[in-house]
PDB file with one MODEL, atoms N, CA, C and O in Angstrom:
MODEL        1
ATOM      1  N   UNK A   1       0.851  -1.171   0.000  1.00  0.00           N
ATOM      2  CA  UNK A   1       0.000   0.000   0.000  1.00  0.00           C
ATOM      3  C   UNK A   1       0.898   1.236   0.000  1.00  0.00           C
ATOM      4  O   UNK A   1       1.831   1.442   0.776  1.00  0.00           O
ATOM      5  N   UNK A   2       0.399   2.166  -1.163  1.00  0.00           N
ATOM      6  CA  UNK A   2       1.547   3.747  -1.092  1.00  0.00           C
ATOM      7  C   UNK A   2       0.165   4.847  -1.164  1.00  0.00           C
ATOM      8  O   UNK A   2      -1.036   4.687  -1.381  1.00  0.00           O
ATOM      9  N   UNK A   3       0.950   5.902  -0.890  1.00  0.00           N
ATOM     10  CA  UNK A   3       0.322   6.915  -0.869  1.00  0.00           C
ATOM     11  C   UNK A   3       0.878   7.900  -1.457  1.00  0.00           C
ATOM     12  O   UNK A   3       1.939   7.494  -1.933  1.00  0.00           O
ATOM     13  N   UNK A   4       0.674   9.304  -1.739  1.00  0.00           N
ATOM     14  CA  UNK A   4       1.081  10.250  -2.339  1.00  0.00           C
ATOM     15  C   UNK A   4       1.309  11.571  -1.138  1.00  0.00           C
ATOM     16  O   UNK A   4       1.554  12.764  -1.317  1.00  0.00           O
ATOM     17  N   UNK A   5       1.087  10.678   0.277  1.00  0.00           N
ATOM     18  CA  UNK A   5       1.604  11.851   1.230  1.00  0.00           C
ATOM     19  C   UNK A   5       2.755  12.544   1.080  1.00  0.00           C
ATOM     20  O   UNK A   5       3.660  12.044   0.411  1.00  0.00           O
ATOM     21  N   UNK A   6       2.920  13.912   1.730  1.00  0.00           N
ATOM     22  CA  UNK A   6       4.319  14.293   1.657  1.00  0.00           C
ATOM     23  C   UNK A   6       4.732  14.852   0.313  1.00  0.00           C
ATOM     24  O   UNK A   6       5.647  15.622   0.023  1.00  0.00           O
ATOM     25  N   UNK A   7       3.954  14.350  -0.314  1.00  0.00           N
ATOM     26  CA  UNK A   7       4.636  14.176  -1.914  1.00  0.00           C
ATOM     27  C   UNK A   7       5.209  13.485  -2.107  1.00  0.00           C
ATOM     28  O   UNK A   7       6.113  13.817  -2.874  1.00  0.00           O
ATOM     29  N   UNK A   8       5.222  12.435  -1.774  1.00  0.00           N
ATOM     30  CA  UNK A   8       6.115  11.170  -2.175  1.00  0.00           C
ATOM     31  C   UNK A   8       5.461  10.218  -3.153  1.00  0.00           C
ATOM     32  O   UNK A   8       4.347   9.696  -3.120  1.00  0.00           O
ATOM     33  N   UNK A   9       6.424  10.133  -4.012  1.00  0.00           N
ATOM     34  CA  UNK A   9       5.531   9.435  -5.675  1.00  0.00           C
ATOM     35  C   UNK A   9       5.456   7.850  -5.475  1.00  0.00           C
ATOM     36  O   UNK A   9       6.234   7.105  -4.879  1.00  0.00           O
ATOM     37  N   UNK A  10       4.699   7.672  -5.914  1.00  0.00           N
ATOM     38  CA  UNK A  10       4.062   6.250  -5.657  1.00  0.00           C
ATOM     39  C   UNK A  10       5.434   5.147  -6.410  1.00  0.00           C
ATOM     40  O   UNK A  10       5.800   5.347  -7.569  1.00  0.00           O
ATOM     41  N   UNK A  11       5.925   4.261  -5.725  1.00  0.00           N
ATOM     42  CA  UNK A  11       6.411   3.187  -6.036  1.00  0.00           C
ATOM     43  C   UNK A  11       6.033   2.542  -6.937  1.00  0.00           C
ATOM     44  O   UNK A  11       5.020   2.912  -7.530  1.00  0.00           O
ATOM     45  N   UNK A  12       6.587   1.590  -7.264  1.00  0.00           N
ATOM     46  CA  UNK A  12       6.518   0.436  -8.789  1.00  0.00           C
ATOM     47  C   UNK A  12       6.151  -0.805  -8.001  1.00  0.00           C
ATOM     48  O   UNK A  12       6.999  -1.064  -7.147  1.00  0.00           O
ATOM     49  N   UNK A  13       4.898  -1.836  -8.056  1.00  0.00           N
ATOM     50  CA  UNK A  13       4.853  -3.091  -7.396  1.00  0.00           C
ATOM     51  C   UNK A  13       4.986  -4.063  -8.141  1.00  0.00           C
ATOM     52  O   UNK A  13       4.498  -3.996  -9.270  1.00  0.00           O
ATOM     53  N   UNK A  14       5.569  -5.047  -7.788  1.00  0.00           N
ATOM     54  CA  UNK A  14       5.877  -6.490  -8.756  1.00  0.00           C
ATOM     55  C   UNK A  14       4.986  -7.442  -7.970  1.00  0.00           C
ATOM     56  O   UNK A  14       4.728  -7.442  -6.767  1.00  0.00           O
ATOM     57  N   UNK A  15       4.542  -8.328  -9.032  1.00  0.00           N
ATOM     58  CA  UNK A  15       3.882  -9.804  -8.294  1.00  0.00           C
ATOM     59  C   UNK A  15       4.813 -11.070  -8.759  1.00  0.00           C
ATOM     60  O   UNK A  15       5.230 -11.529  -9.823  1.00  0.00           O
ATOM     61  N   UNK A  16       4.914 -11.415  -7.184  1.00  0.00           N
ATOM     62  CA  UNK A  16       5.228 -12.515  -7.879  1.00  0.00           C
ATOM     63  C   UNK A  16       4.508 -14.032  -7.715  1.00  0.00           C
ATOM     64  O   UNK A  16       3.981 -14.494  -6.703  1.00  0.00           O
ATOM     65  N   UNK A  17       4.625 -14.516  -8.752  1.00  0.00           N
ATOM     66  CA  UNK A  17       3.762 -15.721  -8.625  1.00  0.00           C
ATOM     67  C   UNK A  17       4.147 -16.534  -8.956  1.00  0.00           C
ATOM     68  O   UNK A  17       4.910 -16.231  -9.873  1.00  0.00           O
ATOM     69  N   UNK A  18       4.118 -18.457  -8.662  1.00  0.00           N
ATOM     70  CA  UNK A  18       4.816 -19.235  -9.247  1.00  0.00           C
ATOM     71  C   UNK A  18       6.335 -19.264  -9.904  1.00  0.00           C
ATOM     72  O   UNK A  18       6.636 -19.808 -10.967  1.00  0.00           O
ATOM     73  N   UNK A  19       7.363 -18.428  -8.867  1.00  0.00           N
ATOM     74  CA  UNK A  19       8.684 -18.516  -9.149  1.00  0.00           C
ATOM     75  C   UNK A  19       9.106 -17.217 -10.470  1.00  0.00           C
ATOM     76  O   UNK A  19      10.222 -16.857 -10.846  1.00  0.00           O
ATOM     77  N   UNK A  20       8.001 -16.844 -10.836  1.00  0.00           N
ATOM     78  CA  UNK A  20       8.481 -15.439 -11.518  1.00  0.00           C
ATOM     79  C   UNK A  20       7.695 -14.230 -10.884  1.00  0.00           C
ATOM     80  O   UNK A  20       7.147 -14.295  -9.784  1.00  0.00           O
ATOM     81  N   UNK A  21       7.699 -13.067 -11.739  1.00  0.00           N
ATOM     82  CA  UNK A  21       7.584 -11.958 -11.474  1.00  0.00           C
ATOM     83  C   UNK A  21       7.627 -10.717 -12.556  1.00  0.00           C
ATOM     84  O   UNK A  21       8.566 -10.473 -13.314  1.00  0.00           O
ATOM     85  N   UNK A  22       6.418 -10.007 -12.451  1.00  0.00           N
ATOM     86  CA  UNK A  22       6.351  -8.949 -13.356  1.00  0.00           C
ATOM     87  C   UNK A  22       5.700  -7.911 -12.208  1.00  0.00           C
ATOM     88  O   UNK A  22       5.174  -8.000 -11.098  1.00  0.00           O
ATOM     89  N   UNK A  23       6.117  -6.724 -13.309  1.00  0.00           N
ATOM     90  CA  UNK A  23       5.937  -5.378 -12.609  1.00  0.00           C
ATOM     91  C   UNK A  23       4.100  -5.737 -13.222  1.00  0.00           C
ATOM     92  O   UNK A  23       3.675  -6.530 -14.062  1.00  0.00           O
ATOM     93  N   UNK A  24       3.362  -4.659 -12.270  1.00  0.00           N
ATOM     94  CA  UNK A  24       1.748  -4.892 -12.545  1.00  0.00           C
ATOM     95  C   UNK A  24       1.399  -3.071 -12.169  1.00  0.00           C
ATOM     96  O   UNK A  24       0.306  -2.577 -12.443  1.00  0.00           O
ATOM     97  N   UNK A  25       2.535  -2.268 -11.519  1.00  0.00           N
ATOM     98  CA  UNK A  25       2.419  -0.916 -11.289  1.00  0.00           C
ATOM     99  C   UNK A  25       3.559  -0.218 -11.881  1.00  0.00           C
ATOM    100  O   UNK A  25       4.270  -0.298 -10.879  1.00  0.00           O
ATOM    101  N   UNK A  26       4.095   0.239 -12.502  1.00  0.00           N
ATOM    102  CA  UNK A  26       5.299   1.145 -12.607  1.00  0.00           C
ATOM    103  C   UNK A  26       5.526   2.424 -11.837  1.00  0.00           C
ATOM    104  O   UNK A  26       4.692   3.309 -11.643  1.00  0.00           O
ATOM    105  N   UNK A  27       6.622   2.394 -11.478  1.00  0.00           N
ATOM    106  CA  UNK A  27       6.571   3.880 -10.263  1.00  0.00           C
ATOM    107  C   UNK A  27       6.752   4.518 -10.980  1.00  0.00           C
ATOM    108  O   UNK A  27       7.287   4.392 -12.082  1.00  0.00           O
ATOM    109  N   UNK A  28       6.058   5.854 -10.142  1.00  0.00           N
ATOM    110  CA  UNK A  28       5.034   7.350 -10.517  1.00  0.00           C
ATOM    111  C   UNK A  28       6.603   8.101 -11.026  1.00  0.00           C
ATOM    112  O   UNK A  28       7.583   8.122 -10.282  1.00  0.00           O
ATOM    113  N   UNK A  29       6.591   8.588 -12.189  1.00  0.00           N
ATOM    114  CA  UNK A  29       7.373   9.899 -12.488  1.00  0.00           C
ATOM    115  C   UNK A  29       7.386  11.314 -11.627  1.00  0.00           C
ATOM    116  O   UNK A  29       6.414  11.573 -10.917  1.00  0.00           O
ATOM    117  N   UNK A  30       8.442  12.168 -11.703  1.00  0.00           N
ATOM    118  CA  UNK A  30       7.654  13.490 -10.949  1.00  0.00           C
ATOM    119  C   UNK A  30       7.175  14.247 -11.912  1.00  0.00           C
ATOM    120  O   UNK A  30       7.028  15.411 -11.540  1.00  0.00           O
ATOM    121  N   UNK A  31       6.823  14.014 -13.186  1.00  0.00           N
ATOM    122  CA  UNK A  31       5.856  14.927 -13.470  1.00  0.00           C
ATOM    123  C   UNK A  31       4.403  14.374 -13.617  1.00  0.00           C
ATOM    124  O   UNK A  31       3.521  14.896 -14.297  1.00  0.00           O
ATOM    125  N   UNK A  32       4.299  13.305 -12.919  1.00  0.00           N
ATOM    126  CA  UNK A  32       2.990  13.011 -12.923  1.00  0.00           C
ATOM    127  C   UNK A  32       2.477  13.197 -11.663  1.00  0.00           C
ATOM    128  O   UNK A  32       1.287  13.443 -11.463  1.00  0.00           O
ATOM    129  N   UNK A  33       3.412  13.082 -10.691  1.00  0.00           N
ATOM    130  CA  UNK A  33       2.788  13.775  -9.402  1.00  0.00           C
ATOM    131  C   UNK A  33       2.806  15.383  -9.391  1.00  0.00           C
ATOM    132  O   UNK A  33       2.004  16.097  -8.789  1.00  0.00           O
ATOM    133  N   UNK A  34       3.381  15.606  -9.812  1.00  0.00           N
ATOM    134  CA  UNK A  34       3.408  17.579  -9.918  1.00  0.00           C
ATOM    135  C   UNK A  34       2.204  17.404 -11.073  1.00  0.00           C
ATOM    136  O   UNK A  34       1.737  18.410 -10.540  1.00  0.00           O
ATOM    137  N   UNK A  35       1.587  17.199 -11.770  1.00  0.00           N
ATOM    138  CA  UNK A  35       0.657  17.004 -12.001  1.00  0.00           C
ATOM    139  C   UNK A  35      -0.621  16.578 -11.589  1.00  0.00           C
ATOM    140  O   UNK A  35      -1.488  16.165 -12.360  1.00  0.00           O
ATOM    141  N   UNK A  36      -0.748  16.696 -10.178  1.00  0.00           N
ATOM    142  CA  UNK A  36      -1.609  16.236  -9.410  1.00  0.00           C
ATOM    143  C   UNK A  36      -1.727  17.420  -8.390  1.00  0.00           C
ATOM    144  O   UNK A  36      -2.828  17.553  -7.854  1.00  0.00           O
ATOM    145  N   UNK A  37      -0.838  18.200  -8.093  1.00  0.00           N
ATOM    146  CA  UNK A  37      -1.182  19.371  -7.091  1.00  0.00           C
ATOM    147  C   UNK A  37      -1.458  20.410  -7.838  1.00  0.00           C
ATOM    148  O   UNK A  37      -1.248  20.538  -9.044  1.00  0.00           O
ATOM    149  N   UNK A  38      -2.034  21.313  -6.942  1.00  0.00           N
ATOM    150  CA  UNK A  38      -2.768  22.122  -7.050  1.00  0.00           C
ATOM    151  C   UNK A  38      -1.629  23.284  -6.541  1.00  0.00           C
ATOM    152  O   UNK A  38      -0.890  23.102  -5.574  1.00  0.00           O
ATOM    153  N   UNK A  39      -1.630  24.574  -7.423  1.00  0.00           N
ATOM    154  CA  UNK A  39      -0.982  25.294  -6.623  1.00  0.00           C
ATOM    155  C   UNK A  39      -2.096  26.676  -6.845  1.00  0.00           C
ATOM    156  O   UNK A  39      -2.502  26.901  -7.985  1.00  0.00           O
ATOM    157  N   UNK A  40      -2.433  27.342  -5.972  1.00  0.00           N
ATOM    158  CA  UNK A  40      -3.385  28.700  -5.658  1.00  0.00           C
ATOM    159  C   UNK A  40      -2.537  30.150  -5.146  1.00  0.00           C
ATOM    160  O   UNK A  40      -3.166  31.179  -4.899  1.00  0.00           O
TER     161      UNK A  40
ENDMDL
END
């Protein structure tokens, strides 16, 4: 479980299953989280 508190960009998660493993999330770029705030 991640969050985007702080500003901290979301991690990349892998599964693994039956002795392998693939990515199923790719971690967040920073311009996709600076793309998510708001500035006023």
């Amino acid at each position: 479980m991640s969050s985007n508190y702080n500003s901290r960009p979301l991690l990349a998660e892998v599964l693994i299953e039956n002795g392998t493993h693939r990515v199923i999330r790719r971690r967040q770029t920073l311009a996709e989280l600076i793309a998510l705030e708001t500035f006023e």
